[in-house]
Biopython code that builds the backbone (N, CA, C, O; Angstrom):
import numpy as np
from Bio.PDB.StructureBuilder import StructureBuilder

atoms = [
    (1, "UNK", "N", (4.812, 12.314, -2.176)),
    (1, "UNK", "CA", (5.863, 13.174, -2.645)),
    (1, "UNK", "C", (5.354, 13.993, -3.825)),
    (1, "UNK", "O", (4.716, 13.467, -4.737)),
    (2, "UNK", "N", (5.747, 15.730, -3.776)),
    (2, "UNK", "CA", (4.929, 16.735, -5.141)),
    (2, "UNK", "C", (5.820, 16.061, -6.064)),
    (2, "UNK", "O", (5.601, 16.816, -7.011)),
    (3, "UNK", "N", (6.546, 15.336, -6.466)),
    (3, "UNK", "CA", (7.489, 15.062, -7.743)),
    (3, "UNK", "C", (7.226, 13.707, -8.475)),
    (3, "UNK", "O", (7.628, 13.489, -9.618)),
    (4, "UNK", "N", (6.469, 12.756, -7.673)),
    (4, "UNK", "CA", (6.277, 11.484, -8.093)),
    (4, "UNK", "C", (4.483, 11.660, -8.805)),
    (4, "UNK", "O", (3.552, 12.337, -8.370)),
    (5, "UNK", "N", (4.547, 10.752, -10.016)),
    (5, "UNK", "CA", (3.204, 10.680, -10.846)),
    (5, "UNK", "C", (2.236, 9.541, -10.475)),
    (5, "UNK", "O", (2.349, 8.620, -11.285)),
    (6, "UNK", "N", (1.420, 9.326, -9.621)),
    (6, "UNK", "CA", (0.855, 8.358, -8.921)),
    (6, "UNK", "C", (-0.280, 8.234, -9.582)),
    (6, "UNK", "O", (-0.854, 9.218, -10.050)),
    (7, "UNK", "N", (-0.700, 7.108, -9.688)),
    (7, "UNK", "CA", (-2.173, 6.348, -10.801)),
    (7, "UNK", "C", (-3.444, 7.870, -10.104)),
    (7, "UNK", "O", (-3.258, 8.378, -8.998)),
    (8, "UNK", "N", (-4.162, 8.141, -10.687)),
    (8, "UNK", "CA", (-5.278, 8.288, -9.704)),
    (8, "UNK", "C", (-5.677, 7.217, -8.637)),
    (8, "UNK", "O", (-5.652, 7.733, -7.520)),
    (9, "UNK", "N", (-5.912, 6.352, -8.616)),
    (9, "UNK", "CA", (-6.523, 5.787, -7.655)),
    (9, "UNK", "C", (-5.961, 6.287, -6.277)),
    (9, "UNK", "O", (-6.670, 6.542, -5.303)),
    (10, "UNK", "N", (-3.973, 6.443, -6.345)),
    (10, "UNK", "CA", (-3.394, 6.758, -5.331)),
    (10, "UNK", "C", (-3.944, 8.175, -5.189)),
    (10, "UNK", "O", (-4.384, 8.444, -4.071)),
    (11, "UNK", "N", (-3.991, 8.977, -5.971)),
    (11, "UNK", "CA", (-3.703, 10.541, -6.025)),
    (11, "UNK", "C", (-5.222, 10.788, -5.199)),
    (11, "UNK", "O", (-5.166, 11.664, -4.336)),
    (12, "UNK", "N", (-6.275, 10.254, -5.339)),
    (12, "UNK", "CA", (-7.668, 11.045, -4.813)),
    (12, "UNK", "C", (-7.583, 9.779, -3.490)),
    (12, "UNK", "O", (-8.627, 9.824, -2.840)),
    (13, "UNK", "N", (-6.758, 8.866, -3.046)),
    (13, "UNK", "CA", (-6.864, 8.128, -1.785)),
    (13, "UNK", "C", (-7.328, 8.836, -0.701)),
    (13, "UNK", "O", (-6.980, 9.913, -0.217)),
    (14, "UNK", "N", (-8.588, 7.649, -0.266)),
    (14, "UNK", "CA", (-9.194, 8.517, 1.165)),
    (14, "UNK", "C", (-9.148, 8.052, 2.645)),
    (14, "UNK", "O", (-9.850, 8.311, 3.622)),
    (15, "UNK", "N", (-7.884, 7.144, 2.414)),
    (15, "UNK", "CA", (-8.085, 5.839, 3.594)),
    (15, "UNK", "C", (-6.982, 6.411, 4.278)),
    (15, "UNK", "O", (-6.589, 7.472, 3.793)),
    (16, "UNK", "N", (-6.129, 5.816, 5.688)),
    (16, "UNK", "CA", (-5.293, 6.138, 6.242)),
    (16, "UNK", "C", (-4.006, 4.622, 6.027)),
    (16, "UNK", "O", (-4.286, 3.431, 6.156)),
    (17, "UNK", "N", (-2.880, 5.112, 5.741)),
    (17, "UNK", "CA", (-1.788, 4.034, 6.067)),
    (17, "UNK", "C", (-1.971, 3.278, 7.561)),
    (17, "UNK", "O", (-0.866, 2.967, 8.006)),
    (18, "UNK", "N", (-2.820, 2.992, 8.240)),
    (18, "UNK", "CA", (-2.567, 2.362, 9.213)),
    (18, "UNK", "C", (-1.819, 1.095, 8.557)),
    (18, "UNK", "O", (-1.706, 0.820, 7.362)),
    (19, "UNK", "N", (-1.260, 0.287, 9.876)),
    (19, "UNK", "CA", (-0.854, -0.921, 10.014)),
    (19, "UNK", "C", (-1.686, -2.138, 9.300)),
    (19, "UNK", "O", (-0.989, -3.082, 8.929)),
    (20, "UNK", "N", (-3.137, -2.229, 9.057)),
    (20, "UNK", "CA", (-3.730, -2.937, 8.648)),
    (20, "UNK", "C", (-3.582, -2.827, 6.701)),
    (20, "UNK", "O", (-3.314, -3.725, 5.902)),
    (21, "UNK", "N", (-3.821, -1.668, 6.509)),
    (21, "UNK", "CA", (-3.855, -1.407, 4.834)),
    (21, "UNK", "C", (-1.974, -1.315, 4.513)),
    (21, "UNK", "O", (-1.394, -1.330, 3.427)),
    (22, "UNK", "N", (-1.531, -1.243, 5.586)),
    (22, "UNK", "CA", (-0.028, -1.460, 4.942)),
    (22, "UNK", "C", (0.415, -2.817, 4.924)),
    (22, "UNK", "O", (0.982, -3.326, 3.957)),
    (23, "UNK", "N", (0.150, -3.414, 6.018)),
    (23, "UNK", "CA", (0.082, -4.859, 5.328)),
    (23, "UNK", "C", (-0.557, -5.823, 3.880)),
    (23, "UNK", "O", (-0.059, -6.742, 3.228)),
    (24, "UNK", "N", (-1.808, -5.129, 3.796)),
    (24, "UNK", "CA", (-2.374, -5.317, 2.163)),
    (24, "UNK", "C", (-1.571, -4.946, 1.865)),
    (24, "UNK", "O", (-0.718, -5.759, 2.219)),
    (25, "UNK", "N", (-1.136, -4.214, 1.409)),
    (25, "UNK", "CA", (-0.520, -3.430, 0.560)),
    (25, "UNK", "C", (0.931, -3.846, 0.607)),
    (25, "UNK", "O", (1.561, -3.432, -0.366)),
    (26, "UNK", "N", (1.690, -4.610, 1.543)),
    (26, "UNK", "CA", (2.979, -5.132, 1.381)),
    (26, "UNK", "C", (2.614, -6.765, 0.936)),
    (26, "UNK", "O", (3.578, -7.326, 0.414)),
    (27, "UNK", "N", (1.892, -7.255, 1.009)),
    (27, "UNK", "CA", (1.299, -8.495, 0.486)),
    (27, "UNK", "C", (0.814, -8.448, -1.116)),
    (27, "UNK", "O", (1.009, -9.489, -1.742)),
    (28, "UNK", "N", (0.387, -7.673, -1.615)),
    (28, "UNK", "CA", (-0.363, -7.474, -3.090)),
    (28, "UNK", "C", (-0.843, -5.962, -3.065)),
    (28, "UNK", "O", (-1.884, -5.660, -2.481)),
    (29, "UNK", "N", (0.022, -4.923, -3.778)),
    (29, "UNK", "CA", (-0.334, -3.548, -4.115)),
    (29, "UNK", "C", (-1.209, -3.595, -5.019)),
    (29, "UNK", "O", (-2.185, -2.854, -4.908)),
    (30, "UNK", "N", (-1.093, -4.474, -6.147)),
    (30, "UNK", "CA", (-2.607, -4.551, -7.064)),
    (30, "UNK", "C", (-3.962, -5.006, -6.402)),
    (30, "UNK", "O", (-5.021, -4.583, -6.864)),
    (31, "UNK", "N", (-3.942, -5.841, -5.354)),
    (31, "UNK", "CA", (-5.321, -6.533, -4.950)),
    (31, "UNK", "C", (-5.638, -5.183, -4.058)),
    (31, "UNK", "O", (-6.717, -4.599, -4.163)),
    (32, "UNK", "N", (-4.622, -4.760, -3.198)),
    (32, "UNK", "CA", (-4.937, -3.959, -1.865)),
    (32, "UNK", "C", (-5.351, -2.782, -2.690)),
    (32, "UNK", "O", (-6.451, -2.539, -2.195)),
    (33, "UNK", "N", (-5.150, -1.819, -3.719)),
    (33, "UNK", "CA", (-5.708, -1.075, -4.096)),
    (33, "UNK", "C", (-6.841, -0.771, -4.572)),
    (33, "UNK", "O", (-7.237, 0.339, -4.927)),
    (34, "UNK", "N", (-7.697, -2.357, -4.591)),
    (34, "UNK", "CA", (-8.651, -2.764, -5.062)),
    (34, "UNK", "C", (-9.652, -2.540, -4.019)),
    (34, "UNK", "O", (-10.747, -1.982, -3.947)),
    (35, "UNK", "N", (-8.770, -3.267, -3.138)),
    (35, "UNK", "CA", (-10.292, -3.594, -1.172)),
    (35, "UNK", "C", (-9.882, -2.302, -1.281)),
    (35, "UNK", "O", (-10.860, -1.661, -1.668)),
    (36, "UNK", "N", (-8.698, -1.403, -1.104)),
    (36, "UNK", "CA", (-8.898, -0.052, -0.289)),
    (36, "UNK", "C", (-10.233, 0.576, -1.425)),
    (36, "UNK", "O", (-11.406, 0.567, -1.051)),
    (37, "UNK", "N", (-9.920, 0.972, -2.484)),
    (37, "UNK", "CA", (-10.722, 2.092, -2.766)),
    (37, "UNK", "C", (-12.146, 1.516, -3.138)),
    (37, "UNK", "O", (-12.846, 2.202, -3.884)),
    (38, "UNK", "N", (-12.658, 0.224, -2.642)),
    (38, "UNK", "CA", (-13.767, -0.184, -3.091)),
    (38, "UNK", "C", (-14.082, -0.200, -4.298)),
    (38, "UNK", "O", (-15.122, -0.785, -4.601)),
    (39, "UNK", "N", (-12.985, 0.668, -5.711)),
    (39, "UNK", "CA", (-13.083, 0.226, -7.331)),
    (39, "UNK", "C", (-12.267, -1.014, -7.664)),
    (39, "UNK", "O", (-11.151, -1.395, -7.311)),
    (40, "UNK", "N", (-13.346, -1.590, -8.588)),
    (40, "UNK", "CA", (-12.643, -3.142, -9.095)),
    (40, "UNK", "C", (-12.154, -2.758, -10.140)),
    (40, "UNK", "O", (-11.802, -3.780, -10.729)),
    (41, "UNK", "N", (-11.848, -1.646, -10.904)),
    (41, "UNK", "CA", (-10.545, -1.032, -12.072)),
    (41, "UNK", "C", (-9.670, -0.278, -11.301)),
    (41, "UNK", "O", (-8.667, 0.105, -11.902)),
    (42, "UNK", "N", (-9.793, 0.095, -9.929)),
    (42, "UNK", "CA", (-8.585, 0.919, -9.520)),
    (42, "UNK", "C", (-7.071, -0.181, -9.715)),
    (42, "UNK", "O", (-6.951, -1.403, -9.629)),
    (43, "UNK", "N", (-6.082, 0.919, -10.004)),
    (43, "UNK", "CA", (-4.873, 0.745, -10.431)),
    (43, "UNK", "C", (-3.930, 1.070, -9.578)),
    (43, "UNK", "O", (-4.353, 1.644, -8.575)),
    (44, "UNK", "N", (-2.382, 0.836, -9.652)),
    (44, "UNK", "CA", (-1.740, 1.395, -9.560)),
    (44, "UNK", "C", (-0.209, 0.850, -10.404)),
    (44, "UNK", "O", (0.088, -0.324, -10.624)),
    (45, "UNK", "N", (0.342, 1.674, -10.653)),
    (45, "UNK", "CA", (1.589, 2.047, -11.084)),
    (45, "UNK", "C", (2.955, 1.462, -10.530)),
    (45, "UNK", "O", (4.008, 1.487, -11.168)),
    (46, "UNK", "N", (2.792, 0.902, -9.183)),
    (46, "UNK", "CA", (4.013, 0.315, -8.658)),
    (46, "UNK", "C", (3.796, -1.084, -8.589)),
    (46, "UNK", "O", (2.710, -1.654, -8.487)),
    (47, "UNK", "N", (5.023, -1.630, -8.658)),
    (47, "UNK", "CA", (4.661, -3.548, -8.629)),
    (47, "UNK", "C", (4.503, -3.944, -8.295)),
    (47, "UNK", "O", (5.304, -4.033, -7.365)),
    (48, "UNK", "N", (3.093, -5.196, -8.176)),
    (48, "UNK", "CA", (2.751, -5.755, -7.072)),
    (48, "UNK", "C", (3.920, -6.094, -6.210)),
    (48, "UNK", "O", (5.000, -6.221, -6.786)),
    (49, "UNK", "N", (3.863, -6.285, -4.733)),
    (49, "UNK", "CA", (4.449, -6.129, -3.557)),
    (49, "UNK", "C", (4.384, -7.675, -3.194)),
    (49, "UNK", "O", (3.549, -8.277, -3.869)),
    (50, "UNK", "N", (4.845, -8.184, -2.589)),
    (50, "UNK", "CA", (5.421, -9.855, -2.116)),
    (50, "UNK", "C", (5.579, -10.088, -1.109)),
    (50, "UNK", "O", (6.257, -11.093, -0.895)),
    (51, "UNK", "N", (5.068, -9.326, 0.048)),
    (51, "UNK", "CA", (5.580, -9.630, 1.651)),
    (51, "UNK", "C", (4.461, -9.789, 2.707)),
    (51, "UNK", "O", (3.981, -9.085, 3.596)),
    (52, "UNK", "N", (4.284, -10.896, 2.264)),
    (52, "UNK", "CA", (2.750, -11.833, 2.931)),
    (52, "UNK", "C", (3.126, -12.694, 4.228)),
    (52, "UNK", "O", (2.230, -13.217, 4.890)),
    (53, "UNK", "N", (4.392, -12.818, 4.550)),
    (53, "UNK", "CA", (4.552, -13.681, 5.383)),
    (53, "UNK", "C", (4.338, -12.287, 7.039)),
    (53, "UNK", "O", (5.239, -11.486, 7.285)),
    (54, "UNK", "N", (3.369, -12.330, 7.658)),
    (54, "UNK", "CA", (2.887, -11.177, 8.982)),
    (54, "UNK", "C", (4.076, -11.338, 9.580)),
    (54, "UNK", "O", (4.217, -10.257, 10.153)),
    (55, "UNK", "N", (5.127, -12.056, 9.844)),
    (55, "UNK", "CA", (6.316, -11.346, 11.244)),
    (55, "UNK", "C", (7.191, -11.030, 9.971)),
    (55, "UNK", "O", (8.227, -10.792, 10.592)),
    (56, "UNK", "N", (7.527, -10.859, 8.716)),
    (56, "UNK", "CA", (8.085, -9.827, 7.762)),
    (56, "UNK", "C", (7.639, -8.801, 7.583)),
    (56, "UNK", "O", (8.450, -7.878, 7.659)),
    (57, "UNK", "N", (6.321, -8.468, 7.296)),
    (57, "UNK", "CA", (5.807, -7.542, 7.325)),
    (57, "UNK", "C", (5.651, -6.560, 8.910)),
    (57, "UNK", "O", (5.835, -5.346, 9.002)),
    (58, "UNK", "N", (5.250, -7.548, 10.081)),
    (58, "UNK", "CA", (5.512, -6.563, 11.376)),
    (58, "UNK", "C", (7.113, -5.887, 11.235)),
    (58, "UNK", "O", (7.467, -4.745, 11.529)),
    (59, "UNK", "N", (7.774, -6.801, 10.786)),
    (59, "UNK", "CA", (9.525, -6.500, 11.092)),
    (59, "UNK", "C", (9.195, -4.776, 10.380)),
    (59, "UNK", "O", (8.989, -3.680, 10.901)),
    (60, "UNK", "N", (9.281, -5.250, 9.002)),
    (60, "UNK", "CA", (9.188, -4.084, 8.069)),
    (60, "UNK", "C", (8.422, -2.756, 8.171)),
    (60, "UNK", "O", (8.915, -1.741, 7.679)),
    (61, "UNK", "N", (7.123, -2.725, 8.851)),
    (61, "UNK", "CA", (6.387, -1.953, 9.592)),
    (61, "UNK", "C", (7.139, -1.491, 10.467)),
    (61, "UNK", "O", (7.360, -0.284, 10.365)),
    (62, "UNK", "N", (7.750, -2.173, 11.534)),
    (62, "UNK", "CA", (8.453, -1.270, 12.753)),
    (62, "UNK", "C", (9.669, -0.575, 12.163)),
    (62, "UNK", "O", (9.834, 0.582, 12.550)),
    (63, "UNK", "N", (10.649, -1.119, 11.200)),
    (63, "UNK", "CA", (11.470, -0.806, 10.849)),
    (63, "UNK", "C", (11.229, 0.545, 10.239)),
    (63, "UNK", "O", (12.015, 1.478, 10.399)),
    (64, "UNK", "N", (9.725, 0.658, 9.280)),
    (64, "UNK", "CA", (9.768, 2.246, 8.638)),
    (64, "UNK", "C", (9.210, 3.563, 9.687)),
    (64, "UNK", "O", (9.237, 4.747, 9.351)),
    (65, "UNK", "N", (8.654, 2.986, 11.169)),
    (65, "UNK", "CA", (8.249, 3.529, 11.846)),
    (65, "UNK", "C", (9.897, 4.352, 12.734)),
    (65, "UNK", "O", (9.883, 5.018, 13.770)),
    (66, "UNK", "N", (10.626, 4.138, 12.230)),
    (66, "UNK", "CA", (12.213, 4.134, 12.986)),
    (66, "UNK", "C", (12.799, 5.293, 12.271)),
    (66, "UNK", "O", (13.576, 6.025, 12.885)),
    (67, "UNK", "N", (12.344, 5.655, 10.378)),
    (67, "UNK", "CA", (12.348, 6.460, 9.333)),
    (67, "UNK", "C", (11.977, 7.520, 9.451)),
    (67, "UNK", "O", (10.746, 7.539, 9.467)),
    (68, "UNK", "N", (12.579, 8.824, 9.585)),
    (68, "UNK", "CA", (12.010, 9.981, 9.738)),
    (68, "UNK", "C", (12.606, 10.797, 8.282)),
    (68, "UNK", "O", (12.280, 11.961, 8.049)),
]
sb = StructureBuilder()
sb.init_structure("model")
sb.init_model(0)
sb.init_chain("A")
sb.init_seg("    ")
for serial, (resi, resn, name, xyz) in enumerate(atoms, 1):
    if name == "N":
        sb.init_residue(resn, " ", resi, " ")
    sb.init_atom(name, np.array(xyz, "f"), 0.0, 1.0, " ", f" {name:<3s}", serial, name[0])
structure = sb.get_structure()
């Protein structure tokens, strides 16, 4: 979104949201920002994320795929 202030790490991101990095990333936004950008200081700005259990996270995945 042009209105939201995102860490760099998000802002120069070179990876794709697939299904695999959105699961990191619904499990631990601090660790997953870490494996994605291959920097061990990359950051981000939103709170780590809590949804590690895989048929919550599939649920939640299909559910934003439904979001237009």
């Amino acid at each position: 979104m042009a209105d939201m202030k995102y860490s760099s790490s998000l802002s120069s991101a070179d990876w794709s949201w697939d299904e695999k990095n959105l699961a990191l990333w619904l499990c631990d936004s601090k660790a997953a920002i870490v494996t994605l950008t291959g920097n061990p200081s990359a950051s981000t700005k939103m709170p780590a994320q809590r949804v590690c259990d895989g048929s919550a996270q599939a649920d939640l995945i299909a559910y934003l795929r439904t979001v237009k």
